[in-house]
C-alpha positions in Angstrom: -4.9 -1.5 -27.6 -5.8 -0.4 -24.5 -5.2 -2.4 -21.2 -6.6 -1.8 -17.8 -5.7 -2.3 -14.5 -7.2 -1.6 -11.2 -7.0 -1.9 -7.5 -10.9 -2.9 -7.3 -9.3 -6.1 -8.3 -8.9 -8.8 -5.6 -5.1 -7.9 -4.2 -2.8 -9.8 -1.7 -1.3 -8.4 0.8 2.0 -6.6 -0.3 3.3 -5.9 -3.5 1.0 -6.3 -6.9 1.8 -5.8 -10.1 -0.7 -4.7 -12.8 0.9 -3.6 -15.6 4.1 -4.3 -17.2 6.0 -3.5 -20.3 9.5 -3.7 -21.6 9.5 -0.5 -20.1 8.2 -0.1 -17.1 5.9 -2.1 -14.5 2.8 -0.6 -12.4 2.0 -2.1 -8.8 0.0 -1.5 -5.7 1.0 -1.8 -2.3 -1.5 -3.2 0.3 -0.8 -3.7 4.2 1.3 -6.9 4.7 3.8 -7.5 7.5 6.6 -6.2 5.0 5.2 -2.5 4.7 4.1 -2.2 9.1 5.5 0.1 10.8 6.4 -2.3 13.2 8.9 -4.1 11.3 10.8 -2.0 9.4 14.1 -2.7 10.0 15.4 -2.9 6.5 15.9 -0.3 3.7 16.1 -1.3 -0.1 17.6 0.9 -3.3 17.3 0.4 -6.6 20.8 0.6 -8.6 19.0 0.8 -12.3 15.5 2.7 -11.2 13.8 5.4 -9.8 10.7 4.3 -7.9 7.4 6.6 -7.4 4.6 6.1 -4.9 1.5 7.8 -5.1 -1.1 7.2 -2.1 -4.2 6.5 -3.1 -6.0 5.7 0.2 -5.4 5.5 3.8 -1.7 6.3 5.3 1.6 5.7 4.2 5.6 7.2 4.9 8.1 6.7 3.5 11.3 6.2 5.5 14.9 7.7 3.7 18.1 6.6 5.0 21.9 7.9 4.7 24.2 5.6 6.4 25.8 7.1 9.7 22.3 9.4 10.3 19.1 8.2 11.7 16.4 7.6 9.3 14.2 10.6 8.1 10.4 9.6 8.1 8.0 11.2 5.3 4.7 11.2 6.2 3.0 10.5 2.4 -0.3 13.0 1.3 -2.6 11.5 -0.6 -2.2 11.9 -4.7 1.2 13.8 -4.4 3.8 11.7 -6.6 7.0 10.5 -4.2 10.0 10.1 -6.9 13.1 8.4 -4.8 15.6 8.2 -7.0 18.0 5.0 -8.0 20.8 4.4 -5.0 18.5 5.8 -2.7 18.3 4.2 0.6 14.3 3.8 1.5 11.6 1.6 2.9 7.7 2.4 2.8 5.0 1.3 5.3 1.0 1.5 4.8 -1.9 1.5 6.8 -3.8 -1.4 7.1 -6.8 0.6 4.6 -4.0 1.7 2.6 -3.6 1.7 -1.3 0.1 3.1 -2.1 0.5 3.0 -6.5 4.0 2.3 -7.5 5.8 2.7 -10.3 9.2 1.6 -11.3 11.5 0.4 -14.7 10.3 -3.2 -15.7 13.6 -4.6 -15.1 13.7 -4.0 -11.1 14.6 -7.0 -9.4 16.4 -8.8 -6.6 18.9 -8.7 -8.8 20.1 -5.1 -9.2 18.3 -4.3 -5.6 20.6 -4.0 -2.5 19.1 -4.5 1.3 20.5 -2.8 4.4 19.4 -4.6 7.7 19.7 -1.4 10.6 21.2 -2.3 13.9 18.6 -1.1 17.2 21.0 1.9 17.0 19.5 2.9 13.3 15.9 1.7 14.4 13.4 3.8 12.5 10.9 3.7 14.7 11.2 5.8 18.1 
């Protein structure tokens, strides 16, 4: 069987998955308030799962963080894979054009996903 999925289909803003298996799941990431630059103020790892981004379209970084240093901003190229591995500290934002491709295991959730809310001392953005 073959099953496809595409970003010409009518996506929300934010997170949209595509495909998933018991496996692994397929998304895209759109602009939403979640992935501005403006607001990024909280970092997310994954305890059971790498994640990968590929950007498709427009712009996108990818922000890294250890605790006790500043956050290290990655400035995404387009169609270069992005593997950040499980119990890494991380947040992505996207351009308002932007189509960022994610994959990650199926079972990622809330539930085995920690957040980190920075204090203004840890602000990404300078």
């Amino acid at each position: 069987m073959l099953v496809i999925a595409s970003s010409k289909n009518n996506l929300k803003p934010g997170f949209n998955v595509v495909f998933k298996n018991e496996s692994f799941k397929c998304a895209f990431i759109t602009y939403s308030e979640a992935y501005s630059d403006k607001t990024v103020k909280e970092m997310k790892r994954h305890n059971t799962t790498d994640e990968i981004f590929i950007l498709l379209k427009g712009e996108a970084s990818i922000f890294i963080y250890e605790e006790g240093k500043k956050a290290e901003k990655i400035h995404m190229k387009k169609h270069k894979a992005y593997n950040i591995t499980k119990n890494t500290w991380h947040h992505v934002t996207v351009s308002h054009d932007a189509e960022l491709f994610v994959i990650e295991n199926s079972n990622c959730s809330s539930e085995n996903t920690e957040a980190l809310y920075l204090s203004n001392e840890n602000c990404l953005i300078e």
